[in-house]
N, C-alpha and C positions, 0 to 999 in steps of 0.2 A: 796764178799768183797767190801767195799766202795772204790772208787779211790780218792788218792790223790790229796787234793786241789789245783788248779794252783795258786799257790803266783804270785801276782802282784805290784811288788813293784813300789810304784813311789814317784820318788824324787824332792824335794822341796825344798824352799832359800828365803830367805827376800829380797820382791819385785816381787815375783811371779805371774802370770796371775789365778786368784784363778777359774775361768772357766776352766783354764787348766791343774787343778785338779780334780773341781767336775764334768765336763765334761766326761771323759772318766771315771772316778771312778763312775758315775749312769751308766752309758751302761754295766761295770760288776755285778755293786751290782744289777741291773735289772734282769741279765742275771742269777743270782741265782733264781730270783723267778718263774722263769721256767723249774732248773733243773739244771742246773749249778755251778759247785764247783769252784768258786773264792775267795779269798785271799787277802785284801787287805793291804796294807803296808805304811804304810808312812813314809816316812825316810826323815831327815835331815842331812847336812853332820857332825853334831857333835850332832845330838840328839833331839836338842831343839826346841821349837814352832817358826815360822817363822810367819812373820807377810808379808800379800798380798798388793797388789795394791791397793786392795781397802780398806785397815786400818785393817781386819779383822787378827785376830789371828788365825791361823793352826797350830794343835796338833801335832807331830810328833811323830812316835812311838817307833823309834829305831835310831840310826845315823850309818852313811854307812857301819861300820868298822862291827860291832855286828849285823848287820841286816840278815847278811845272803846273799848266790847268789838267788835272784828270779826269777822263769822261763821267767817271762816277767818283762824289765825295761820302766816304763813310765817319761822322763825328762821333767816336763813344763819346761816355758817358760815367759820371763821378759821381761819388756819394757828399762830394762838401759843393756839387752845383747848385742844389734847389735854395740851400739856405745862407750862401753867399754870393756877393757880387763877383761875374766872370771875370777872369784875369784878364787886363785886355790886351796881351800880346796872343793871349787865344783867340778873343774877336779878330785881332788884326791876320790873327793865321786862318779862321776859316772864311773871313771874309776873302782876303787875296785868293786863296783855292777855289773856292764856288765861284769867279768872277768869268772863270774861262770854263767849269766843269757843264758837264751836258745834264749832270743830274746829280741833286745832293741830297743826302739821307742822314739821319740822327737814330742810336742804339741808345734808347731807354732817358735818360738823361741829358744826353748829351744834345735835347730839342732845348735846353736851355742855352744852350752856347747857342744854336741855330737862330733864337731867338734876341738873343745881347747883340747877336750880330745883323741883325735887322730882314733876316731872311726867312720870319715865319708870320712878314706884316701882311694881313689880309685873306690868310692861308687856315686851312684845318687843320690840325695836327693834336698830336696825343703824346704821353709820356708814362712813364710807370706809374701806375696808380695812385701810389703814395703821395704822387706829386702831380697830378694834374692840375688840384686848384691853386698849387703854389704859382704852375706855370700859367694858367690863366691870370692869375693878378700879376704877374711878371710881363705878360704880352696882353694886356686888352686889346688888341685890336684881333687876335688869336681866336678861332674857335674851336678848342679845347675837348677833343672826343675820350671823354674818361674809360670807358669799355673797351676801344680798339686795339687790336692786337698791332695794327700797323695801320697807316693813312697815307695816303696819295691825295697829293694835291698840286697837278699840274706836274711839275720837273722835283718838286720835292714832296720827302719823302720822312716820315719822321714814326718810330717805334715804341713797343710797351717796354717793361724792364728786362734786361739782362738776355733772356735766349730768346726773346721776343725779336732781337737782331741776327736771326737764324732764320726765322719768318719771313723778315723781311728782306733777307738774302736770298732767298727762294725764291720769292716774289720778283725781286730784283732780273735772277734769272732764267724765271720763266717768261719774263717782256724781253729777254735777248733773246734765250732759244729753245724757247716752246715749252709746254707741258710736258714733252715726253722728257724730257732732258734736266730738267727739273725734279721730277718724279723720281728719275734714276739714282740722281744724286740724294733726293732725301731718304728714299731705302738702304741707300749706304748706308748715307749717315745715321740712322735707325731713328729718326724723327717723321713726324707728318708732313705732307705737303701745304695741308691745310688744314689746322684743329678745330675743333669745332667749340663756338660759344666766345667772349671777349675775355676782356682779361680779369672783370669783375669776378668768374670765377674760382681767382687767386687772391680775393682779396678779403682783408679779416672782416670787413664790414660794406653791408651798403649804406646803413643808416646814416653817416655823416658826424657833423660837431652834434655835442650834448646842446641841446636845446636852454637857453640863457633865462628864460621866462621861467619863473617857478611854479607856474602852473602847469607848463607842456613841461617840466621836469616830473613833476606829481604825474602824469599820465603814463612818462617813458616810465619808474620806478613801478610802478601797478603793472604794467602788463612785461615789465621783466620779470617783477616777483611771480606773477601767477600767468602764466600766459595762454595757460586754457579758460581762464576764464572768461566771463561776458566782458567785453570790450567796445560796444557797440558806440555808437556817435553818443548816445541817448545817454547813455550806463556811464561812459564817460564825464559825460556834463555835467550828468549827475555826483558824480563822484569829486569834481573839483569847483563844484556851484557855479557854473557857471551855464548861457543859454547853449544849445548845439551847435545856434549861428555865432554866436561869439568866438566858442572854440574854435570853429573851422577860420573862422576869420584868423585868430591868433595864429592858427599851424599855415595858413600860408602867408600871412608875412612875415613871419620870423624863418619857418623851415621850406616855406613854397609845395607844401605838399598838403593832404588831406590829411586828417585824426584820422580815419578808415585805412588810407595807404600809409601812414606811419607806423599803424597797428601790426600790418602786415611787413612790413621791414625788419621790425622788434620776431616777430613770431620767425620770417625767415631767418635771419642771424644767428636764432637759438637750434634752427630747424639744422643748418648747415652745420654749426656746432656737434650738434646730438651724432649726425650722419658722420664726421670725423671721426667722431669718438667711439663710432662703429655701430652705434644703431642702425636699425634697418630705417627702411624709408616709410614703414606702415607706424613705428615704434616713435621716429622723427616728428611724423604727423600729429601723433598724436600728444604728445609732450611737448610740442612747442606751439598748441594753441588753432592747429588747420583741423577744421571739419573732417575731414577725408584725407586719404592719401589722394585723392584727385584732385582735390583743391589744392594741396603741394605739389603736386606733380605740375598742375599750370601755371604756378608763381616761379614754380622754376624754369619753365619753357622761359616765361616771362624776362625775367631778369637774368638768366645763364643762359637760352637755347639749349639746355642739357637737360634729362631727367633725374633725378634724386638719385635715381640708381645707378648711373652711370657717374652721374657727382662722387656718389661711395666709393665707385671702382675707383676714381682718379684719386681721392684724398684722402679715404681713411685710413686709418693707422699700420702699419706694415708689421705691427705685433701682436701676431693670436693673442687672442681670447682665451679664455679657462674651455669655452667650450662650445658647441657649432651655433650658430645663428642665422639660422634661414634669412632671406633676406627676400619680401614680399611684395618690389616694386618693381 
């Protein structure tokens, strides 16, 4: 007897990330042409073709009420979610769909709809970077994984930005049909099964907001301007009168971190800069204020899992140079 197709519904909105449709919806229609019984669905919340980001018109096949519960819910994801309030005939459409679904997922974004509709209470989950802390003040009860490429928590499932819902389609179906089959389809698709490091290493900054105190202002502005310089707890304190314990006190309740690991923040941000911009990783090292290429090389385990040099391979620039530059990490 043939098994029943897994429907996959995913829901869609005028303004949508249309990657964050056709994205996950090739990783299953792939996944058929190895054997795979997929389903796919496209709902709107009242029916009708929705029109994406990028002008294109999307069909829709059913609106939320008449579609049916799908085994899997997939919610993209929009660029006016973070900094507006959800529509709520969207709450009411992915709430109706998740009521009967066996598993529901969010593509970048689209964990804010997950979230308006009250299905990310008590749960982990993550979103494009840009917008994690937006989504944590939007969900306190949320615990908000800013690095994650994708998260699991329980039956839901919520993603980073835009082809980070490729990830998590892969993910998706290697919990239906294994590793091998998974694999197959991401070498089609000419993607990884799995990349290595979060998503921080797509993203322009770790440092956070400008610090509001004008003293940790005085400190960020010193080790932007010069950032090989002495920077120490001591050199610092010194530099804006104040005692060492006091500083540190000030950098963690305003920024929650140490003068020491702030320093280091400031120096990585320049360090990743420098490396874009096609320095090496010996050249990075040394111009953005780290002792050694070892001591960048372990800030970057640290906070990417990747090394400087492999950082270069992924981001710097795709336009030669005048001229060669060994590259010594």
């Amino acid at each position: 007897m043939t098994p029943r197709a897994h429907s996959v519904g995913i829901l869609v909105f005028d303004g949508m990330k249309m990657l964050d449709l056709s994205g996950p919806a090739e990783v299953f229609a792939e996944a058929n042409r190895f054997g795979a019984r997929y389903r796919l669905v496209v709902v709107s919340p009242d029916g009708a073709p929705v029109r994406s980001s990028i002008g294109m018109l999307a069909p829709a096949e059913a609106d939320a009420r008449s579609a049916g519960a799908p085994d899997t819910l997939v919610v993209v994801g929009g660029d006016a979610l973070p900094g507006s309030p959800v529509d709520p005939r969207l709450i009411d459409a992915a709430q109706a769909l998740a009521a009967g679904a066996g598993r529901v997922a969010s593509v970048c974004t689209g964990a804010f709809v997950l979230g308006a509709a009250g299905l990310l209470e008590g749960r982990r989950a993550t979103t494009h970077w840009q917008h994690t802390a937006a989504l944590a003040r939007r969900c306190p009860s949320t615990r908000v994984e800013p690095d994650a490429i994708f998260v699991k928590d329980g039956a839901t499932y919520t993603s980073a930005g835009v082809t980070a819902g490729i990830d998590l389609a892969l993910a998706l179906l290697e919990e239906d049909h294994g590793p091998d089959l998974a694999r197959k389809v991401a070498r089609s698709l000419v993607v990884y099964l799995q990349r290595a490091g979060g998503q921080s290493q797509f993203s322009a900054s770790l440092r956070g907001p400008a610090p509001r105190t004008p003293v940790l202002r005085q400190v960020q502005d010193a080790v932007q301007a010069d950032p090989a310089a002495d920077h120490s707890l001591a050199a610092l304190a010194a530099r804006v009168r104040v005692s060492p314990r006091h500083l540190t006190r000030m950098f963690r309740a305003e920024l929650d971190v140490t003068p020491v690991k702030y320093v280091e923040l400031i120096r990585f941000d320049i360090a990743k800069a420098l490396l874009d911009s096609g320095h090496n990783a010996t050249e990075a090292a040394a111009l953005s204020g780290f002792p050694s290429y070892e001591s960048l090389r372990r800030a970057f385990a640290r906070h990417l899992g990747l090394s400087p040099t492999r950082y270069r391979q992924r981001f710097a620039t795709t336009v030669p140079d005048a001229g060669p530059r060994p590259d010594d990490g």
